[in-house]
C-alpha positions as a Python dict, from the first residue, in 0.01 Angstrom:
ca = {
    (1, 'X'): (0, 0, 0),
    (2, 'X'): (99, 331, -85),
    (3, 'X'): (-101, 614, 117),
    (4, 'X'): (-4, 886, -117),
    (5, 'X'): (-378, 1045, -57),
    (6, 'X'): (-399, 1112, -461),
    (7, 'X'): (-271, 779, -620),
    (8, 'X'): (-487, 599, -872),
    (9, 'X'): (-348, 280, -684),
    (10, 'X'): (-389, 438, -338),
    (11, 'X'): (-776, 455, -460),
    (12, 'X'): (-806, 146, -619),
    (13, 'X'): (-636, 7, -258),
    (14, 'X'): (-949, 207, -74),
    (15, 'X'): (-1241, 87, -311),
    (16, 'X'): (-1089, -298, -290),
    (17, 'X'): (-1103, -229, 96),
    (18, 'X'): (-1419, -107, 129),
    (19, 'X'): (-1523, -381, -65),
    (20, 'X'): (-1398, -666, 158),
    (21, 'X'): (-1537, -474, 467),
    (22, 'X'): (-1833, -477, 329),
    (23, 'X'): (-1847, -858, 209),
    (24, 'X'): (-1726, -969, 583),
    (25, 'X'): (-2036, -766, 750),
    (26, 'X'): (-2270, -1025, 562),
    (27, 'X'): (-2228, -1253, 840),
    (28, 'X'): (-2350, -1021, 1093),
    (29, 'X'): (-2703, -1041, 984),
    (30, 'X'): (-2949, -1193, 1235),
    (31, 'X'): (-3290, -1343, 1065),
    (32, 'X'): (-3432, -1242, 1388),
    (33, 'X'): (-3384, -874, 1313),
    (34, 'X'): (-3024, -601, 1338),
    (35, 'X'): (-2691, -703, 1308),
    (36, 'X'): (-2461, -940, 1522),
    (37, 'X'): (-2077, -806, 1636),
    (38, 'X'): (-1845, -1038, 1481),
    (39, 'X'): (-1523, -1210, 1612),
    (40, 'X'): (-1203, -1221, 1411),
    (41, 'X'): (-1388, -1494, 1204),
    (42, 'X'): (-1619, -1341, 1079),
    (43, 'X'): (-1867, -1532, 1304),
    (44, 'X'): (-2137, -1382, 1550),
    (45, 'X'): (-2054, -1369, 1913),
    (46, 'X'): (-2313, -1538, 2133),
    (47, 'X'): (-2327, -1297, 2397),
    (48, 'X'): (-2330, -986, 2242),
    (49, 'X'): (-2706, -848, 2161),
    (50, 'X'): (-2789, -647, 1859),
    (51, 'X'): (-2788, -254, 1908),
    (52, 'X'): (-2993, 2, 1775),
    (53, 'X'): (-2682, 218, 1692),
    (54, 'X'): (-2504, -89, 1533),
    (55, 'X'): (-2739, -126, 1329),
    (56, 'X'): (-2806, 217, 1203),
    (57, 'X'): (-2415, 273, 1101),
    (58, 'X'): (-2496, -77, 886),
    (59, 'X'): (-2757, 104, 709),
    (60, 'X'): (-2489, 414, 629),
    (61, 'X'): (-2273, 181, 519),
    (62, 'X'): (-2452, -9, 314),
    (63, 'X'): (-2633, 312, 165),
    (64, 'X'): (-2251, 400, 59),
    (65, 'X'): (-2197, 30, -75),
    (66, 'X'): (-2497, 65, -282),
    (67, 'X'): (-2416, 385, -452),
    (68, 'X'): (-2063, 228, -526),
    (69, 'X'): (-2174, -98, -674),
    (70, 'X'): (-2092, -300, -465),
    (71, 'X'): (-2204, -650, -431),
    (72, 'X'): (-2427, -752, -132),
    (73, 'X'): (-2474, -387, -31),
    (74, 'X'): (-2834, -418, -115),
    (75, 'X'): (-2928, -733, 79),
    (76, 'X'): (-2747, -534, 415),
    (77, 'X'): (-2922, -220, 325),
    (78, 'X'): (-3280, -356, 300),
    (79, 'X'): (-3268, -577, 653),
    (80, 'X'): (-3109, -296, 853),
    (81, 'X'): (-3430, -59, 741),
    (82, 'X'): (-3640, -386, 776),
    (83, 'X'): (-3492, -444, 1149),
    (84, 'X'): (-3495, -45, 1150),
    (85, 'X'): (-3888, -38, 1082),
    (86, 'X'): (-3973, -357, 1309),
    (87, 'X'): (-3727, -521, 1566),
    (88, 'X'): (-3620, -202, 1680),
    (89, 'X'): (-3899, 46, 1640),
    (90, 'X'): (-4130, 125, 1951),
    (91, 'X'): (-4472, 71, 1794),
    (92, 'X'): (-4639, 215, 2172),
    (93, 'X'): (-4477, 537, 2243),
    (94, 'X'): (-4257, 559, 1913),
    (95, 'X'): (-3875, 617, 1866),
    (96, 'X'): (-3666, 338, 1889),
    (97, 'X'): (-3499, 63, 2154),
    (98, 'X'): (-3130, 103, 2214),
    (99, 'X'): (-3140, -337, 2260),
    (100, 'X'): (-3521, -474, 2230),
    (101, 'X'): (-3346, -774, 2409),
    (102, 'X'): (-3310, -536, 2749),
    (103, 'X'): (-3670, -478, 2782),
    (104, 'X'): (-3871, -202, 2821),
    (105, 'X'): (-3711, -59, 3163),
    (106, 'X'): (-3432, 68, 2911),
    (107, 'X'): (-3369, 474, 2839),
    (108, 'X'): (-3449, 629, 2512),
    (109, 'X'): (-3075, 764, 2405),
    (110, 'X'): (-3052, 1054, 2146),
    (111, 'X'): (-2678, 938, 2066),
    (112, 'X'): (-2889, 592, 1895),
    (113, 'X'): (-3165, 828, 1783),
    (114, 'X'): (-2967, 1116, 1578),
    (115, 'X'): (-2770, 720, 1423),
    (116, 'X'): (-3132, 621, 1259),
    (117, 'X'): (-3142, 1001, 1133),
    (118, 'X'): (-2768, 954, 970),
    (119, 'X'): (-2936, 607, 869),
    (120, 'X'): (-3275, 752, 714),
    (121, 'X'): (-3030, 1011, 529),
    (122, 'X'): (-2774, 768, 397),
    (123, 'X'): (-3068, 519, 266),
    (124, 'X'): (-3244, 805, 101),
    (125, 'X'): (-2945, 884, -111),
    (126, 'X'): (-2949, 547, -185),
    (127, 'X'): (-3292, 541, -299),
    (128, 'X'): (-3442, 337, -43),
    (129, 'X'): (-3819, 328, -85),
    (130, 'X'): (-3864, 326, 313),
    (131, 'X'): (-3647, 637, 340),
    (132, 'X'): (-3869, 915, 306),
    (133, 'X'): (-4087, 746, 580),
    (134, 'X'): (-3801, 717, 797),
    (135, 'X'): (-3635, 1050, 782),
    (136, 'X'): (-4067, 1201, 846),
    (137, 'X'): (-4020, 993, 1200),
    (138, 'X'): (-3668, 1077, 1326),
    (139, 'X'): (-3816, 1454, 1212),
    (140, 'X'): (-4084, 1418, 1476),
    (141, 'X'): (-3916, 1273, 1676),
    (142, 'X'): (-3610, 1517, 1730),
    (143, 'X'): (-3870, 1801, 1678),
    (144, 'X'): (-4087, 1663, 1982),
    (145, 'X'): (-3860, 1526, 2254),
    (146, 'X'): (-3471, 1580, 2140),
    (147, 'X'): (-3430, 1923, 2019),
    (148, 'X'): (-3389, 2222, 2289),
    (149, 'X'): (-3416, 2541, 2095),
    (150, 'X'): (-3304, 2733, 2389),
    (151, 'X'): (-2970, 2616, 2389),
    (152, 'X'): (-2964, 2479, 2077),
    (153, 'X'): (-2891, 2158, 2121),
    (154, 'X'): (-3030, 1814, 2216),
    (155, 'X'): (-3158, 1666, 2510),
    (156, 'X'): (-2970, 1342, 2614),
    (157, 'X'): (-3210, 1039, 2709),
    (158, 'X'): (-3606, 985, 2855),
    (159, 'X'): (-3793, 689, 3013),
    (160, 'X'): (-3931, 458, 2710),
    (161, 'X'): (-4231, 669, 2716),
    (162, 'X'): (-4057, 1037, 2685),
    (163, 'X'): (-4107, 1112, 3068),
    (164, 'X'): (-3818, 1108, 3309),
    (165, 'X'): (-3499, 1352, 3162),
    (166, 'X'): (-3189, 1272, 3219),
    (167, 'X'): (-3021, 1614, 3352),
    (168, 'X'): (-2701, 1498, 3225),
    (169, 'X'): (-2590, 1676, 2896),
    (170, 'X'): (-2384, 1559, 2627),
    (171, 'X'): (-2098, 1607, 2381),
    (172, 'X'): (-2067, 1289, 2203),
    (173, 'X'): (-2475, 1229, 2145),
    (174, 'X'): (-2462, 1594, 2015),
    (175, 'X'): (-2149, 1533, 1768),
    (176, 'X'): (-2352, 1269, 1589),
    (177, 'X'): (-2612, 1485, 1611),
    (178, 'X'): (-2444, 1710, 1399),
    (179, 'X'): (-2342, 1479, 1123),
    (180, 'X'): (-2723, 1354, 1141),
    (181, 'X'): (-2853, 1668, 1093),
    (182, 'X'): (-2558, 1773, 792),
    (183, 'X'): (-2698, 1463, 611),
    (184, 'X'): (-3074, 1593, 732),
    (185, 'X'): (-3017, 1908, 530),
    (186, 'X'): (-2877, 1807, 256),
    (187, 'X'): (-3134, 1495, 145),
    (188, 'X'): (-3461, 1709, 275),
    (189, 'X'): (-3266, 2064, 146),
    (190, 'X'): (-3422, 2197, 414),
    (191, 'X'): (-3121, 2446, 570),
    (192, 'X'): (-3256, 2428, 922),
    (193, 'X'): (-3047, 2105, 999),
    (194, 'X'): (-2771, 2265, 887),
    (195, 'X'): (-2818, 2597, 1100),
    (196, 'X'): (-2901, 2365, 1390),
    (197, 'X'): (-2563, 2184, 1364),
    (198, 'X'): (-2369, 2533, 1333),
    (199, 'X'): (-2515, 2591, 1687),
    (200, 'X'): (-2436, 2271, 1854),
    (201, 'X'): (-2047, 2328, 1702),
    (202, 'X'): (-2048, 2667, 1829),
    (203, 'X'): (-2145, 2597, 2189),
    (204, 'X'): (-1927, 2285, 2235),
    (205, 'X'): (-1648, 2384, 2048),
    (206, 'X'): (-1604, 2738, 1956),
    (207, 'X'): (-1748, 2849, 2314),
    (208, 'X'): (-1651, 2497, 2503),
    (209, 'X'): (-1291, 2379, 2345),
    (210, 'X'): (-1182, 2699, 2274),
    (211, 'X'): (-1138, 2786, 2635),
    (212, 'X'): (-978, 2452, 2735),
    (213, 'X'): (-714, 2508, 2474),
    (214, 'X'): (-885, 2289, 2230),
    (215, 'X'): (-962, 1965, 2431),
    (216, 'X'): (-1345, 1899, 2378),
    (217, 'X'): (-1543, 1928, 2682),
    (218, 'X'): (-1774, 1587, 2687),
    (219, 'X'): (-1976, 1594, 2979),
    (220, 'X'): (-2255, 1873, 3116),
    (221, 'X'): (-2509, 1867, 3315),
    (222, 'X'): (-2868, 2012, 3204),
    (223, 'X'): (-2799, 2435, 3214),
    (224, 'X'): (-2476, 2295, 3001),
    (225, 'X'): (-2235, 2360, 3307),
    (226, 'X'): (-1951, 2158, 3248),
    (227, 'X'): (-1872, 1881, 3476),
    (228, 'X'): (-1500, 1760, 3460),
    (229, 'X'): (-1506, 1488, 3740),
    (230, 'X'): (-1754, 1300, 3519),
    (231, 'X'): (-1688, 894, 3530),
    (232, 'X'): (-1355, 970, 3689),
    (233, 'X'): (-1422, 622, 3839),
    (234, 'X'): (-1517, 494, 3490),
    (235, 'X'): (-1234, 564, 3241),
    (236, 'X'): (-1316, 298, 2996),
    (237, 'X'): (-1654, 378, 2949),
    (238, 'X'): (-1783, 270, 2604),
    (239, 'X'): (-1972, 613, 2540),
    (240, 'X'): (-1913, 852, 2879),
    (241, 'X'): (-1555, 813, 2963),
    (242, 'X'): (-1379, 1067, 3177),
    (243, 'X'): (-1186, 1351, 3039),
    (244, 'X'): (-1111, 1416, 2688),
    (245, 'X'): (-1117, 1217, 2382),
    (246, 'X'): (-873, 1252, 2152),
    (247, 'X'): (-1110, 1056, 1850),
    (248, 'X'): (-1351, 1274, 1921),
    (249, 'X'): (-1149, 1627, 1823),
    (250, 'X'): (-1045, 1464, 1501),
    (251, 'X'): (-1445, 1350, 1446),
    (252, 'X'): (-1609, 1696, 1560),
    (253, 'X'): (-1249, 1820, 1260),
    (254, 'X'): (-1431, 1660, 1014),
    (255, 'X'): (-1793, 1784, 1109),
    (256, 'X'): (-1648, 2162, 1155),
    (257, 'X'): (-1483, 2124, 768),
    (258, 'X'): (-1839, 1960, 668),
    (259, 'X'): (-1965, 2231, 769),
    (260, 'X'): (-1736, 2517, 665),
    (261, 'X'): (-1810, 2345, 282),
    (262, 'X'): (-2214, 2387, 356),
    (263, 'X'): (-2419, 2606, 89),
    (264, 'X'): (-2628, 2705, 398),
    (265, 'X'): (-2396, 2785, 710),
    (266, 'X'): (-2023, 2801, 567),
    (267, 'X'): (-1796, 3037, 524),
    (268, 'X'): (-1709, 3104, 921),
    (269, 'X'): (-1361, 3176, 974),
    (270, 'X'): (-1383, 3022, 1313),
    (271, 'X'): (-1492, 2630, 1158),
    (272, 'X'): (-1161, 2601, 963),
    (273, 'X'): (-951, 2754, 1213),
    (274, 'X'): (-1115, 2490, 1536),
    (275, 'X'): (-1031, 2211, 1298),
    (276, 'X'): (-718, 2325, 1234),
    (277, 'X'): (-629, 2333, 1583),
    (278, 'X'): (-873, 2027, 1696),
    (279, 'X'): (-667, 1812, 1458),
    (280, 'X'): (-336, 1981, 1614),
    (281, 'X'): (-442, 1882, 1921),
    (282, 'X'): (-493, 1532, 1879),
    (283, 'X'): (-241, 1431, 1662),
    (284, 'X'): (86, 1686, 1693),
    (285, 'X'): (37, 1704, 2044),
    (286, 'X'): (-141, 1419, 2132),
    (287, 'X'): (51, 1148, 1935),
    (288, 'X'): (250, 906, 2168),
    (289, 'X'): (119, 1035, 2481),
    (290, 'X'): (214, 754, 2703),
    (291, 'X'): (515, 694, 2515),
    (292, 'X'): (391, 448, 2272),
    (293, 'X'): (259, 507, 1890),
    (294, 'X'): (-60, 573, 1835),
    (295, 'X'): (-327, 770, 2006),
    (296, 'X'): (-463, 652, 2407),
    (297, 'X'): (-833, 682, 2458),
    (298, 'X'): (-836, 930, 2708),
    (299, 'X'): (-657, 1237, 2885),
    (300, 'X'): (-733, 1393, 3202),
    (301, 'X'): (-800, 1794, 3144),
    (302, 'X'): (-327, 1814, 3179),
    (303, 'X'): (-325, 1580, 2858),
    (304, 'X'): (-170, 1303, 3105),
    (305, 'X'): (-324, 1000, 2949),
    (306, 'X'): (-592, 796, 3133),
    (307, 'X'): (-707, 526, 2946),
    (308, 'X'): (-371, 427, 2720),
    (309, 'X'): (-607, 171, 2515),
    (310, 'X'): (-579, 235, 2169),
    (311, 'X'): (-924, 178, 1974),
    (312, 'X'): (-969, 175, 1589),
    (313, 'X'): (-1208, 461, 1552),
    (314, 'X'): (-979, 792, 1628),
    (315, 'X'): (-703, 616, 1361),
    (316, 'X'): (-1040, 616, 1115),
    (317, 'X'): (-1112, 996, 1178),
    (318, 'X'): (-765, 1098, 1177),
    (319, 'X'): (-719, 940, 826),
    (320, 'X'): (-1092, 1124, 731),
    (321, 'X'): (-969, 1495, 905),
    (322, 'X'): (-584, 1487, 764),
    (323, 'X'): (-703, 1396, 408),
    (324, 'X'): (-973, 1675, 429),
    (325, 'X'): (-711, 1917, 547),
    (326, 'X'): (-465, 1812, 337),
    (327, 'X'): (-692, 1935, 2),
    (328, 'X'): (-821, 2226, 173),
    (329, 'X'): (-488, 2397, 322),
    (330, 'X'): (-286, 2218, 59),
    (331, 'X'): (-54, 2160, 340),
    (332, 'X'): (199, 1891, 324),
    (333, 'X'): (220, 1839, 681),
    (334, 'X'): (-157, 1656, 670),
    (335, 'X'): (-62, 1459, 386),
    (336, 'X'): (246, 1341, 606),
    (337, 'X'): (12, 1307, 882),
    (338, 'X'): (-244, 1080, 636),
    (339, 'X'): (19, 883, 472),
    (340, 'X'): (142, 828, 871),
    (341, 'X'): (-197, 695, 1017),
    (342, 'X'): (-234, 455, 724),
    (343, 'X'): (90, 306, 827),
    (344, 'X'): (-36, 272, 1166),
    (345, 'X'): (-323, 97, 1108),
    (346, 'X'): (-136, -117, 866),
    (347, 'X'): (118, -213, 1140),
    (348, 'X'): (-132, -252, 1411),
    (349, 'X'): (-493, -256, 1330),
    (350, 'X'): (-531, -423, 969),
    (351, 'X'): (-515, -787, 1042),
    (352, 'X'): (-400, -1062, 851),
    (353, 'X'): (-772, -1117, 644),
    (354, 'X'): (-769, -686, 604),
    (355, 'X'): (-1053, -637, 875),
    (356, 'X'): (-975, -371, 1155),
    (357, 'X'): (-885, -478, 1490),
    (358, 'X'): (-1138, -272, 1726),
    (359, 'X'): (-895, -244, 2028),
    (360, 'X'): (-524, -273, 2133),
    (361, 'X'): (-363, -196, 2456),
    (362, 'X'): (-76, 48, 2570),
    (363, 'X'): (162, -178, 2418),
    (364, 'X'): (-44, -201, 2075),
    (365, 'X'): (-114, -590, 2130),
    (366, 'X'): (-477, -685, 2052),
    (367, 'X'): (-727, -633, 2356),
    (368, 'X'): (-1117, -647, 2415),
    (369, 'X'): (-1123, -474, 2726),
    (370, 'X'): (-1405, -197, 2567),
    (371, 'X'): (-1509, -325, 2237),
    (372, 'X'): (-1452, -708, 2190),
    (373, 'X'): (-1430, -847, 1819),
    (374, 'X'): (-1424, -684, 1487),
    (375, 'X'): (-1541, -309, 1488),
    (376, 'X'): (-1913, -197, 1356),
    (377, 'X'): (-1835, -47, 995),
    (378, 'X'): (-1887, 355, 1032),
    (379, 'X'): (-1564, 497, 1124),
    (380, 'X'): (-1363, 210, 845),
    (381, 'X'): (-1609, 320, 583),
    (382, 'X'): (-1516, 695, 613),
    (383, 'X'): (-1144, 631, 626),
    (384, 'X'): (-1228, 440, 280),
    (385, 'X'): (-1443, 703, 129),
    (386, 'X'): (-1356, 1032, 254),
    (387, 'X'): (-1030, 1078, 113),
    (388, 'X'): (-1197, 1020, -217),
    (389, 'X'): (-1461, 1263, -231),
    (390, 'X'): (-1540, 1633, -172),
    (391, 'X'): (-1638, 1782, 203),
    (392, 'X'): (-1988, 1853, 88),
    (393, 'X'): (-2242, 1700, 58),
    (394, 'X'): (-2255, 1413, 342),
    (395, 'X'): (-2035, 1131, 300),
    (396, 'X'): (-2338, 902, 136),
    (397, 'X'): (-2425, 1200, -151),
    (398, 'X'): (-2052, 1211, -235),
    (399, 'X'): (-1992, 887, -255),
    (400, 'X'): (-2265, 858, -525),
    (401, 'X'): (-2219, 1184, -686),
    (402, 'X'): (-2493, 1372, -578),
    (403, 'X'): (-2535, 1771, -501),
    (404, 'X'): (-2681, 1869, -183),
    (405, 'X'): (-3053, 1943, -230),
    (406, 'X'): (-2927, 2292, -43),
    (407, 'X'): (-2737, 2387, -367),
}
């Protein structure tokens, strides 16, 4: 492999990637509805449950597999909206169950929630049939319970039947948020999504970051006070760990460029400028924290690291970030930086059948302490698309060649 970002070869290396990916996530579907996590195999694990939020990234994937031409992307497209529309769905009180196998004690999460909106999106660029009926429920749904217009942003979880608010507010439910609603505004071409995602950005990162010398503030509580101790006693948290995240500054990069290249909200000196120094943050100062390649989970709010485990995902949205930066500044430091991560994840991640490893520890061996088995398929697609397509619109659009409805 050469990661040169602009190689014919370097591109046929992506699309021949993507493609295997996307052949090795036919064994995760379950006749019984969603999509299994897979072992190094390929084969489902037995005691891991289908998830709402799984399930949605299939869908984006397989949107993006469709538009491509590639083989099998249909048959994963139409049972995630199937399990999307039925196993999942709440027919009582409406919205959708995080795990229908946890019962009906569980909370209603927006982070799933604003997944099934980047789903609905992703299938209607595809030209799902469902779609349009899809994106008209996470609308009313988001509209009704999720949105806050007073702060402009969302709400974080409910009781199954919208009572009961969590007062907890937060970052990473919010970032997807503001993905879901780029890809909103660019299938309906209706520019509120896109405003509404401008003012998430600005209050956690141009207002939030910004003052903590760009290290993304990730937990709040309801008046959106920030609350550093949070999960101090929890480091390894799957979605709520303490301190910062360095995968999450390259991911909110990526939105912030997404949304600098927007028809309806771009053109804010500030949105290049945050990823600029978001990106800086996580990989020129961030790189090696411990002492070892690669980037650790978390750092406490001194950059010391606390969790050195080294997942898949920030590698993906480094590769997404540096390759967007690299053709907008023209810069060859983010080309070094792209053609650097790929080597990493060659080294470390990539294993021997070209699937991602979803975890290794501090001294880059394989571990499942977080996420056992082979990753979910939404941060590998985007390091296989992204650096082949423009910043706007949403990943799915480009991929197939569309215009946002917005232009």
């Amino acid at each position: 492999m050469n990661p040169a970002l602009d190689t014919p070869e370097h591109h046929a290396w992506l699309d021949g990637q993507l493609r295997s990916m996307l052949a090795f996530a036919q064994g995760g579907i379950l006749n019984s509805g969603g999509f299994a996590m897979l072992d190094a195999s390929g084969t489902p694990m037995p005691d891991r449950r289908p998830q709402l939020f799984i399930t949605a990234r299939m869908v984006h994937a397989a949107s993006v597999g469709v538009l491509r031409g590639i083989p099998g992307s249909q048959r994963l497209l139409d049972h995630g909206m199937a399990s999307l529309a039925q196993y999942f769905a709440d027919q009582e009180h409406g919205g959708w169950w995080s795990d229908p196998g946890a019962g009906p004690t569980q909370r209603k999460m927006t982070y799933d929630h604003v997944h099934v909106g980047l789903a609905a999106s992703s299938a209607a660029a595809a030209g799902h049939p469902d779609a349009p009926a899809l994106i008209a429920q996470v609308i009313a749904i988001v509209d009704t319970y999720l949105w806050d217009e007073g702060t402009g942003t969302l709400r974080e979880s409910f009781a199954a039947d919208w009572s009961d608010e969590e007062d907890y507010r937060g970052a990473n439910a919010n970032m997807h948020a503001t993905e879901a609603f780029l890809a909103l505004g660019d299938v309906t071409g209706d520019p509120m999504w896109h405003e509404r995602a401008l003012r998430i950005a600005d209050r956690i990162i141009n207002q939030g970051a910004r003052r903590l010398d760009w290290l993304v503030p990730e937990h709040f509580d309801r008046d959106w006070v920030i609350d550093p101790e949070y999960n101090r006693d929890d480091p390894d948290h799957p979605f709520r760990p303490y301190g910062a995240t360095y995968g999450h500054l390259l991911e909110w990069a990526r939105f912030l460029l997404n949304l600098d290249a927007s028809p309806a909200v771009g053109g804010q000196p500030w949105l290049v400028e945050a990823a600029v120094a978001l990106t800086e943050s996580a990989l020129d100062r961030g790189w090696a924290a411990d002492g070892h390649p690669g980037i650790v989970y978390t750092v406490d709010w001194q950059r010391r690291p606390v969790s050195a485990l080294r997942m898949h995902w920030p590698v993906c949205e480094g590769i997404q970030v540096t390759s967007a930066l690299a053709r907008l500044t023209d810069d060859a430091h983010w080309r070094s930086w792209y053609a650097r991560l790929w080597e990493h994840a060659r080294d470390y991640f990539i294993d021997e059948n070209g699937q991602w490893r979803n975890e290794l520890d501090a001294h880059l061996r394989p571990s499942e302490t977080v996420w056992p088995g082979r990753p979910d398929v939404y941060h590998c697609v985007g390091a296989y698309v992204v650096p082949t397509v423009g910043l706007s619109p949403f990943l799915t659009m480009a991929a197939g060649g569309q215009t946002s409805r917005l232009d």
